[in-house]
KEZA-941098 format. One record per residue: residue number from 1; x, y, z of N, C-alpha, C in turn. Coordinates in steps of 0.001 Angstrom, whole numbers. Layout:
(NUM, (X, Y, Z), (X, Y, Z), (X, Y, Z))
...
END
This chain:
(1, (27413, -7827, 15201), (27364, -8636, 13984), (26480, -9853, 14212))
(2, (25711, -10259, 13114), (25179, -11802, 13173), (25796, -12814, 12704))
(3, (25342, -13652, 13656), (25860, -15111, 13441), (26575, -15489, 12109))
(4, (25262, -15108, 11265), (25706, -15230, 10087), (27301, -14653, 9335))
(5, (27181, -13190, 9938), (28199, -12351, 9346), (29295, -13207, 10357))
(6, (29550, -13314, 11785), (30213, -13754, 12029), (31533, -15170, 11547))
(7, (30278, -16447, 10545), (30910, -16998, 10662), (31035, -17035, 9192))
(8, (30963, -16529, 8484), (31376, -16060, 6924), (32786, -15148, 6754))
(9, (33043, -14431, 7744), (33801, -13681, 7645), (35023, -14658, 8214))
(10, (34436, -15622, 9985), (36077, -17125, 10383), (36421, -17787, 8808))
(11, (35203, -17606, 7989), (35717, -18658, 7110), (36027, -18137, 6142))
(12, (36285, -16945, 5822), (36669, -16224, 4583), (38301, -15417, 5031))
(13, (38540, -15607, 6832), (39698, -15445, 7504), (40701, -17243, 6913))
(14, (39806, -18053, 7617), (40604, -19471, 7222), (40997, -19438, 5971))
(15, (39996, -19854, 4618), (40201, -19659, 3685), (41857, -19228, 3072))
(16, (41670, -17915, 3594), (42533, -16809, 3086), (44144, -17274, 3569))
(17, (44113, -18346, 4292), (45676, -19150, 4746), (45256, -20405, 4281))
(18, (44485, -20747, 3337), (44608, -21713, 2467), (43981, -22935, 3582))
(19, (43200, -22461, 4725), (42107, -23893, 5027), (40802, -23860, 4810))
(20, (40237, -24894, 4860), (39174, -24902, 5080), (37893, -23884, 5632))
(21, (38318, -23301, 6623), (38010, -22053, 6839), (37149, -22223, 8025))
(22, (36365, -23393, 8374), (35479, -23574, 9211), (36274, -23723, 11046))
(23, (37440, -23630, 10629), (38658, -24719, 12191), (39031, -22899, 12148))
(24, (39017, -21840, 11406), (39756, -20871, 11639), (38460, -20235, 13026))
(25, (39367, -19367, 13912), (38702, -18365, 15157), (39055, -16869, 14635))
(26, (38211, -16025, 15123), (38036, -15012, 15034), (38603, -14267, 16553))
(27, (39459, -12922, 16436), (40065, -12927, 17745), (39146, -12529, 18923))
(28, (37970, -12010, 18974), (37167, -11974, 19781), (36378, -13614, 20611))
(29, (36182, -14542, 19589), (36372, -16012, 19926), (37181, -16788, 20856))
(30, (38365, -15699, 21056), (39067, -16435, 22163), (39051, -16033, 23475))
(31, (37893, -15072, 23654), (37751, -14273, 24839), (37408, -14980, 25952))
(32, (37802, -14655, 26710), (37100, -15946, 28318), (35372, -15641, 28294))
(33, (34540, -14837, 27811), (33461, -14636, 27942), (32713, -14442, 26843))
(34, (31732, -14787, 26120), (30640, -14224, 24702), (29587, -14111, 24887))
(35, (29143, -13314, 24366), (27959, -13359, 24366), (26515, -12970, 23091))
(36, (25742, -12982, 23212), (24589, -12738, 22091), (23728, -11547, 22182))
(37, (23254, -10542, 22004), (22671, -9810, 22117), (21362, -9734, 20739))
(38, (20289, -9432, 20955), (19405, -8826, 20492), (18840, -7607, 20237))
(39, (19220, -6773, 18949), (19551, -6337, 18882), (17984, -5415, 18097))
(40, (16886, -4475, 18590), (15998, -4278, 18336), (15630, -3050, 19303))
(41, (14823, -2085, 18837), (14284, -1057, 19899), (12579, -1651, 20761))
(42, (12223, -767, 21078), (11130, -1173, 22122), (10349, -781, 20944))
(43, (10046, -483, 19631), (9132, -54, 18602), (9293, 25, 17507))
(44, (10492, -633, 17215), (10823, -1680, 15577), (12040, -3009, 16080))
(45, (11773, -3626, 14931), (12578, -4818, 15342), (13815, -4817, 14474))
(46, (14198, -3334, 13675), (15277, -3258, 13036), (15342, -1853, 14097))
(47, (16675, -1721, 14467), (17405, -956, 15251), (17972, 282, 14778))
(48, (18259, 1636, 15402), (19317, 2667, 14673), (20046, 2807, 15123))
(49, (21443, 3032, 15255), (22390, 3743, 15716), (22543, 3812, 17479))
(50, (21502, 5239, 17387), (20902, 5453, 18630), (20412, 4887, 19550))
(51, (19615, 4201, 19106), (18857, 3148, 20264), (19807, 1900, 20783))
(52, (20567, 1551, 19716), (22078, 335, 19868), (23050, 897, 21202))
(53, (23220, 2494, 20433), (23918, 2707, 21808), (24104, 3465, 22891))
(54, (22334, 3657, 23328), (22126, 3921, 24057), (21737, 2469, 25418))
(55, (21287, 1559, 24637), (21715, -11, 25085), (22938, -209, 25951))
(56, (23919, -922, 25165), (24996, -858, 25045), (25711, 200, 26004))
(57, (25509, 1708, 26006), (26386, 2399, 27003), (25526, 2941, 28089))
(58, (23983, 2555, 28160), (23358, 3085, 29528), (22213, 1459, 29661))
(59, (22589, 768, 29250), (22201, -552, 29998), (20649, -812, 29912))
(60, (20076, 428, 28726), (18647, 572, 28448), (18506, 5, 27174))
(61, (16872, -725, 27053), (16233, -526, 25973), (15620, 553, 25525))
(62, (15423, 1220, 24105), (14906, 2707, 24373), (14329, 2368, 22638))
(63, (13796, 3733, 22598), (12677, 3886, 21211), (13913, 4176, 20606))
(64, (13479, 3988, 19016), (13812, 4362, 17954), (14698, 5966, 17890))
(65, (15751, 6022, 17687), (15874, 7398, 17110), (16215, 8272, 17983))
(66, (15927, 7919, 19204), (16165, 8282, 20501), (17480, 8412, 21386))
(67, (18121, 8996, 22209), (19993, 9357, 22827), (19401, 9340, 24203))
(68, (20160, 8160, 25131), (20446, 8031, 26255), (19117, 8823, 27268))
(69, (18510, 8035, 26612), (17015, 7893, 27136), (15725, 6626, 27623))
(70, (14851, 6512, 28294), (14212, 5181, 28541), (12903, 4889, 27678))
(71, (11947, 4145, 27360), (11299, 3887, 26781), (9941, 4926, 26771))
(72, (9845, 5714, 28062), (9201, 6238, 28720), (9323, 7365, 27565))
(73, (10228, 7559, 26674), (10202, 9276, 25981), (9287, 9131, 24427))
(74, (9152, 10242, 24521), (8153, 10573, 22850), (8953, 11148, 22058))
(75, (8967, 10867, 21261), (10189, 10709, 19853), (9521, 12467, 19623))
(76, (10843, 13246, 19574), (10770, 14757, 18870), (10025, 15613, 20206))
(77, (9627, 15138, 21185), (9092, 15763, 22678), (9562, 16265, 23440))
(78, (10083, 17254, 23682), (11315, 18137, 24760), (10427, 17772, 26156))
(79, (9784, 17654, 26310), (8940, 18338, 27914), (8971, 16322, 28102))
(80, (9012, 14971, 26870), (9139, 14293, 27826), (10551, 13792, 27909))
(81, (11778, 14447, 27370), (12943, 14202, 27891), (13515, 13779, 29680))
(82, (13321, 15031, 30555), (13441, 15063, 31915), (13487, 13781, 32625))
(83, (12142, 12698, 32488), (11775, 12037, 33150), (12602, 10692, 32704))
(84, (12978, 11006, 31095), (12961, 9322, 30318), (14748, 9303, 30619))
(85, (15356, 10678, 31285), (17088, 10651, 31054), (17619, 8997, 32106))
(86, (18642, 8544, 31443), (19503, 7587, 31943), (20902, 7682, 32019))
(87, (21177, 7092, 32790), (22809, 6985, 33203), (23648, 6268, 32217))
(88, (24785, 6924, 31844), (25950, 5806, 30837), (27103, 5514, 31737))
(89, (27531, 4530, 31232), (28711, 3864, 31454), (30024, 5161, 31676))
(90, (29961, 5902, 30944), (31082, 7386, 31280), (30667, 8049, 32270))
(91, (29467, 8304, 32574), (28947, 9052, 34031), (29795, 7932, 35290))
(92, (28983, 6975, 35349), (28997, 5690, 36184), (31118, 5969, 36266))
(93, (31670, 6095, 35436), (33133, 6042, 35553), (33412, 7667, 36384))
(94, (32951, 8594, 35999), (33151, 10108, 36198), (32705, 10257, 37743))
(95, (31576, 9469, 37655), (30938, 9486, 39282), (32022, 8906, 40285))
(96, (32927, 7699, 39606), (33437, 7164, 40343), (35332, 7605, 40655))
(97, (35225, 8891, 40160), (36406, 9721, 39811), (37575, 9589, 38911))
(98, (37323, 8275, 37949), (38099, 8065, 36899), (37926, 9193, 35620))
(99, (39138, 9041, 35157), (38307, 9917, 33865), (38276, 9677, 32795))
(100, (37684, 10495, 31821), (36954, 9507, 31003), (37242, 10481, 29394))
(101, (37144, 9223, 28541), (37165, 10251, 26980), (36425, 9475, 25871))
(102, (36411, 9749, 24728), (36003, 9459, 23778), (36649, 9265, 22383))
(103, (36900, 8455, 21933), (37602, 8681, 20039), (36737, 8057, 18904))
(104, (35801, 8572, 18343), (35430, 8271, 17267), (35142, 8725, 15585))
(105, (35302, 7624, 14877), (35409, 7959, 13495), (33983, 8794, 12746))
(106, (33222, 9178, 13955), (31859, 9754, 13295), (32087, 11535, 13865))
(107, (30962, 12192, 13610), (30754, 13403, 14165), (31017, 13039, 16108))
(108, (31420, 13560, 16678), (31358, 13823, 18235), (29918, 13523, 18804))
(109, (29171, 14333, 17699), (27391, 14365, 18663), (26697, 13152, 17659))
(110, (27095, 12760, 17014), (26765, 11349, 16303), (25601, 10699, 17505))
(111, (25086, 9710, 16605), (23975, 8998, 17669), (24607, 7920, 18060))
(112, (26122, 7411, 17955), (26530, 6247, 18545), (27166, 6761, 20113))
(113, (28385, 7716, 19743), (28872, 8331, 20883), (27559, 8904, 21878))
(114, (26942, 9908, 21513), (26154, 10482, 22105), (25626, 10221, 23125))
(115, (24654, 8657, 23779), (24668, 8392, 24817), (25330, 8486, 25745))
(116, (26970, 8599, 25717), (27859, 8751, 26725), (27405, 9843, 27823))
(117, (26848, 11004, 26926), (27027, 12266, 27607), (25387, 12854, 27900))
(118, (24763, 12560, 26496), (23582, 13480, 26266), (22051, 12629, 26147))
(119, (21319, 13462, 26520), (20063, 12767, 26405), (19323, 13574, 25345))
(120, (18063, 12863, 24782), (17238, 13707, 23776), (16410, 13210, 23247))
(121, (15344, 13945, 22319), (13881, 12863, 21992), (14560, 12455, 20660))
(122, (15857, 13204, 20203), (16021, 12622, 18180), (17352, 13028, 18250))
(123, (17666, 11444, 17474), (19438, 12230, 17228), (19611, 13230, 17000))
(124, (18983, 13480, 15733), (19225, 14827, 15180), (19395, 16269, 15382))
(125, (18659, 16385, 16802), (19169, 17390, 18077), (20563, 17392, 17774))
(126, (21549, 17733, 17394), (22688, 17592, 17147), (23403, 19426, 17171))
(127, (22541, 20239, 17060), (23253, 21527, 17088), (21548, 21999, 17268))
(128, (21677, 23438, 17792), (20293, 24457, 18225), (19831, 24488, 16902))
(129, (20254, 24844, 15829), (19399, 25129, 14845), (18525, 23872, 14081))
(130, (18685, 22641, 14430), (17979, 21596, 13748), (16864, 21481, 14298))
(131, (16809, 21736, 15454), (15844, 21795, 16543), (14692, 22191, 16393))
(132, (13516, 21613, 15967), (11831, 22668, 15631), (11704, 23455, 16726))
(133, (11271, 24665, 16653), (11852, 26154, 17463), (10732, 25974, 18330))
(134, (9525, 24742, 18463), (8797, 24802, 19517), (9259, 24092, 20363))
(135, (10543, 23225, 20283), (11087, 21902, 21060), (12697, 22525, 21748))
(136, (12878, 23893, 21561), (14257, 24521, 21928), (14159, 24691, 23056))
(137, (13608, 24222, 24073), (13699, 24152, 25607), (15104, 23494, 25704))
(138, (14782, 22269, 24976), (16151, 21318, 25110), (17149, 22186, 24555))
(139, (18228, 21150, 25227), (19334, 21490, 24772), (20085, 20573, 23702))
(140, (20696, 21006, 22825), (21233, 19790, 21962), (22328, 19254, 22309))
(141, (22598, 18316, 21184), (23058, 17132, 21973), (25281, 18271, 22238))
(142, (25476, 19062, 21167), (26795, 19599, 21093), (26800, 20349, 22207))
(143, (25822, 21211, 22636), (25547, 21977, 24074), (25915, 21140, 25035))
(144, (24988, 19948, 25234), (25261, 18901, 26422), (26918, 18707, 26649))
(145, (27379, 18328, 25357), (28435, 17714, 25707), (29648, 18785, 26566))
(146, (29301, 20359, 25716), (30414, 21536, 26314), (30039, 21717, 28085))
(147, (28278, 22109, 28236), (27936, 22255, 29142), (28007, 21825, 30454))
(148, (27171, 20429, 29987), (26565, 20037, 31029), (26984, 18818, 31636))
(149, (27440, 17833, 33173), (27615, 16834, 33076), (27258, 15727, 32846))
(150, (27725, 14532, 32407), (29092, 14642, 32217), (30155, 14850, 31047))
(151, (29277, 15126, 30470), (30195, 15573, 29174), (31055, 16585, 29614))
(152, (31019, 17768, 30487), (32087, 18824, 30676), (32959, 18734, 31165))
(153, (33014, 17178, 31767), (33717, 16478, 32900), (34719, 15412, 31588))
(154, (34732, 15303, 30434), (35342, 14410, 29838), (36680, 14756, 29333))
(155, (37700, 14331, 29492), (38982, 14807, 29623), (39463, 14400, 27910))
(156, (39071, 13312, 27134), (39331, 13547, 25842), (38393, 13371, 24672))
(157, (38256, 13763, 24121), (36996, 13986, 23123), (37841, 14232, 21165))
(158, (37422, 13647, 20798), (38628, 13099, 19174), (37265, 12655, 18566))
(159, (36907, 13718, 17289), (35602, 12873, 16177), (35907, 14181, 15251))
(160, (34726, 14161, 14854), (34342, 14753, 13441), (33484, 16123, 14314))
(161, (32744, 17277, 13437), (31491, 17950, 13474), (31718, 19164, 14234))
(162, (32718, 19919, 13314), (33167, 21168, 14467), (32207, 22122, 13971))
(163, (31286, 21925, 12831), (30225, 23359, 12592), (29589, 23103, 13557))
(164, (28952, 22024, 14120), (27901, 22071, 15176), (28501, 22844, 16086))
(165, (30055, 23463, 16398), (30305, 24113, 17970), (30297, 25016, 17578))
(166, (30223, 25620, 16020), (30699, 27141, 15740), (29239, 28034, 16053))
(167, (29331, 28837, 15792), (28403, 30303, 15382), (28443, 30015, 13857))
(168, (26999, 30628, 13213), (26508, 30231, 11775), (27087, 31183, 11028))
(169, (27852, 30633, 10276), (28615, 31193, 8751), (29879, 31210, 8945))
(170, (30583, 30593, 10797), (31529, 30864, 11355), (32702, 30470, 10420))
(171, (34043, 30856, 10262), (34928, 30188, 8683), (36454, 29798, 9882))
(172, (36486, 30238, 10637), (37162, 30936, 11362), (38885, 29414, 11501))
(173, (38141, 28551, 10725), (39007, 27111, 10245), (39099, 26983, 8643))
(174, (38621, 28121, 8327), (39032, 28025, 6674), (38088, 26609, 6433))
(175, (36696, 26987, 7233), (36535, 25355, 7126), (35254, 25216, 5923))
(176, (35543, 24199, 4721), (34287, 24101, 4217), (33029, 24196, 4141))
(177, (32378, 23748, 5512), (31656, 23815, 6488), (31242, 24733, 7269))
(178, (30860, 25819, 7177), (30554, 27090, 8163), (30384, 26629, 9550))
(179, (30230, 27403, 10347), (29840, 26928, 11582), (27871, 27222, 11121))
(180, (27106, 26203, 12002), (25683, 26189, 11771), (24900, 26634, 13073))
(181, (25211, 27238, 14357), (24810, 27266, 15548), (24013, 28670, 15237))
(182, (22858, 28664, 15703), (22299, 29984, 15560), (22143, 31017, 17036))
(183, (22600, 30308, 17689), (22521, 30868, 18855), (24079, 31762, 19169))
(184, (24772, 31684, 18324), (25576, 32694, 18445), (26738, 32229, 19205))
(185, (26527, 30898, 19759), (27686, 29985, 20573), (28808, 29594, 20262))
(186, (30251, 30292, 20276), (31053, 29291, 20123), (31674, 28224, 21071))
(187, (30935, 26729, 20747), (31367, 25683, 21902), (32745, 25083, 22149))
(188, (33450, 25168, 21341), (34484, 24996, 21540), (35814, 26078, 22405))
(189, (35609, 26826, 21923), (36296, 28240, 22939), (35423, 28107, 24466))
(190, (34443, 28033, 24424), (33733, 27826, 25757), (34406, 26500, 26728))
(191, (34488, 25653, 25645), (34990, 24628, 26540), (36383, 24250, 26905))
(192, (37295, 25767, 26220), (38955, 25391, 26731), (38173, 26661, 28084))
(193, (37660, 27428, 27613), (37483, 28407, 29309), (36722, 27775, 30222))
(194, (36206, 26368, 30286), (35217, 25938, 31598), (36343, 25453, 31706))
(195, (37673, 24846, 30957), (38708, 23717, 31643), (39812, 24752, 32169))
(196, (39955, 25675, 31721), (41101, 26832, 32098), (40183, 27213, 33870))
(197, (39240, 27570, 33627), (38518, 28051, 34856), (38591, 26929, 35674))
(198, (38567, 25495, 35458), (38957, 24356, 36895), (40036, 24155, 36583))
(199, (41329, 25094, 36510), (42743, 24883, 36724), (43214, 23733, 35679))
(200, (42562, 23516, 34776), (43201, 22600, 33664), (43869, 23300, 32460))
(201, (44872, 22624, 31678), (45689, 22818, 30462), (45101, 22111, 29410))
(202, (43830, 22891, 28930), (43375, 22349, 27876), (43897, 22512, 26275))
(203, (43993, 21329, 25235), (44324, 21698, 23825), (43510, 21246, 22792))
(204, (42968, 22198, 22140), (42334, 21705, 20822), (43141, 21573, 19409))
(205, (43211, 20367, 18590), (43682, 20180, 17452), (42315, 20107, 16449))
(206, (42713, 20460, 15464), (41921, 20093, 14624), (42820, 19390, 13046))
(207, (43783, 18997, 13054), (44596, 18504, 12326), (45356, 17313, 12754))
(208, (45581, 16185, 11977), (46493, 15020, 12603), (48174, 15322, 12968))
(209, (48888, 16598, 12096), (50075, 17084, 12587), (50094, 17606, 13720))
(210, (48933, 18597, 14277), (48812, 19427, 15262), (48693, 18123, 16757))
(211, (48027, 17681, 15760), (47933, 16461, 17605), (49472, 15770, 17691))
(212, (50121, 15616, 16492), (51360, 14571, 16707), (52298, 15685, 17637))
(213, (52503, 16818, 17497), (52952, 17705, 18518), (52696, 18123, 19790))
(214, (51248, 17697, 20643), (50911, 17403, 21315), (51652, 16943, 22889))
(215, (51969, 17879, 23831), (52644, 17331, 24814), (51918, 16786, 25878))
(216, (51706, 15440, 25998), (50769, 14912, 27081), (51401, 15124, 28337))
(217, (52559, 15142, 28541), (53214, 15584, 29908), (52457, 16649, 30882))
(218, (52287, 17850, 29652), (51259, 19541, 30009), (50226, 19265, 29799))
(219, (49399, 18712, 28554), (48153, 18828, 28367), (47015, 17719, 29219))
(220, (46212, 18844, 29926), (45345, 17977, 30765), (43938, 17490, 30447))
(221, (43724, 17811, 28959), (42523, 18139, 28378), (42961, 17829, 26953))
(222, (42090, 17520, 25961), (42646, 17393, 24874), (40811, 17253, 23827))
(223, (40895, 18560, 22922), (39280, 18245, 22387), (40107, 18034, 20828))
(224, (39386, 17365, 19681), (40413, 16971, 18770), (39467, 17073, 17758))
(225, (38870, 17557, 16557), (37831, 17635, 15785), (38006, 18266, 14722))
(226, (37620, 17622, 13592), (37542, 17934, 12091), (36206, 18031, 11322))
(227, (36309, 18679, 10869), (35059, 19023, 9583), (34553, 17430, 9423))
(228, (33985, 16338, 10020), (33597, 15201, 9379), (32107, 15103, 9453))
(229, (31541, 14463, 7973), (30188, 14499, 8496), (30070, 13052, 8773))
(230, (30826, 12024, 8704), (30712, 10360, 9248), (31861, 9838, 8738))
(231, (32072, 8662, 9556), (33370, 7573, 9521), (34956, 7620, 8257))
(232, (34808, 9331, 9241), (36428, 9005, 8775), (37432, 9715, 9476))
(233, (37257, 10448, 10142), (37409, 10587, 11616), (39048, 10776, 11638))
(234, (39501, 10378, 13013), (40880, 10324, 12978), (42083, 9559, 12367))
(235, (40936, 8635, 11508), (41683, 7192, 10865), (42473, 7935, 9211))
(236, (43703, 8687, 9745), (44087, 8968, 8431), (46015, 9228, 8580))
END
């Protein structure tokens, strides 16, 4: 947030208990530490999604449009992915044998989460079929996360965007949404058998009742995902 938004909002908090509004704090304000950030890619000075948090969770500045990558990559370029990949804050934890998860109110392969796990020249890599069929070397960003580490390594995972794991026309959730994968993948079944195959008790919900039943005692794994196409997620 900016300054601005920041201190419109202490004073529209004060206000709202009948002061002045300017003496009211905001609860992040009382933190032992603050700080300022600038908030811009290496090739506009208004920011997306992506580039924020690929910042933010791999400690890089990066281009426009771009997932957990360095400045070094060409926007929509598979061949210069390889070189431009960076480390996140969930690797850095996974490396260090903690483990690690995710909960957000967007799609799973969203361009905010996404750095955690995946690298790529465009958010939008988001499932094989978005992919211009000369740039399908890569892998997208829903592949990364089932596949490859550390995403395969992430013990909880809770968002939106289960067509991206299905097979195309897949219904198989009564789901509005077909599955859109053209490669014939279903990622989600793949990824209770990579956790069954390293001796884990994995569970997928795709409903807020189904998770409230949920025995964390047994379950060692937990993937959690609904038809969402943005911010609305588990908040219901």
């Amino acid at each position: 947030m900016s300054i601005s938004t920041i201190t419109a909002a202490r004073i529209m908090k004060g206000q709202l208990k009948g002061k002045l509004g300017e003496e009211e704090k905001l609860s992040f304000e009382s933190f032992p530490y603050v700080s300022l950030a600038k908030t811009y890619t290496t090739d506009k000075q208004v920011p997306d999604s992506a580039a924020t948090a690929t910042a933010l969770q791999c400690g890089v500045k990066s281009k426009y449009f771009t997932v957990g990558v360095d400045d070094s990559i060409i926007f929509e370029q598979c061949s210069s992915v390889e070189k431009a990949k960076v480390e996140s804050i969930l690797k850095w934890a996974a490396d260090a044998g903690k483990s690690t998860g995710f909960v957000t109110t967007a799609r799973v392969t969203h361009a905010t989460p996404a750095p955690l796990y995946a690298h790529s020249a465009s958010r939008k890599w988001e499932y094989d079929a978005i992919i211009p069929v000369g740039e399908r070397a890569c892998k997208d960003i829903a592949a990364q996360l089932v596949e490859d580490y550390p995403g395969n390594n992430i013990s909880v995972i809770m968002g939106g965007g289960w067509s991206f794991f299905l097979p195309e026309n897949d219904t198989i959730f009564l789901n509005p949404a077909p599955g859109q994968r053209e490669d014939g993948k279903n990622l989600i079944d793949d990824w209770m058998d990579l956790k069954r195959r390293a001796g884990n008790q994995p569970v997928f919900v795709a409903d807020k009742s189904t998770l409230a039943r949920v025995d964390a005692a047994t379950a060692d794994c937990l993937m959690g995902m609904k038809q969402l196409y943005r911010d609305k997620g588990w908040i219901c």
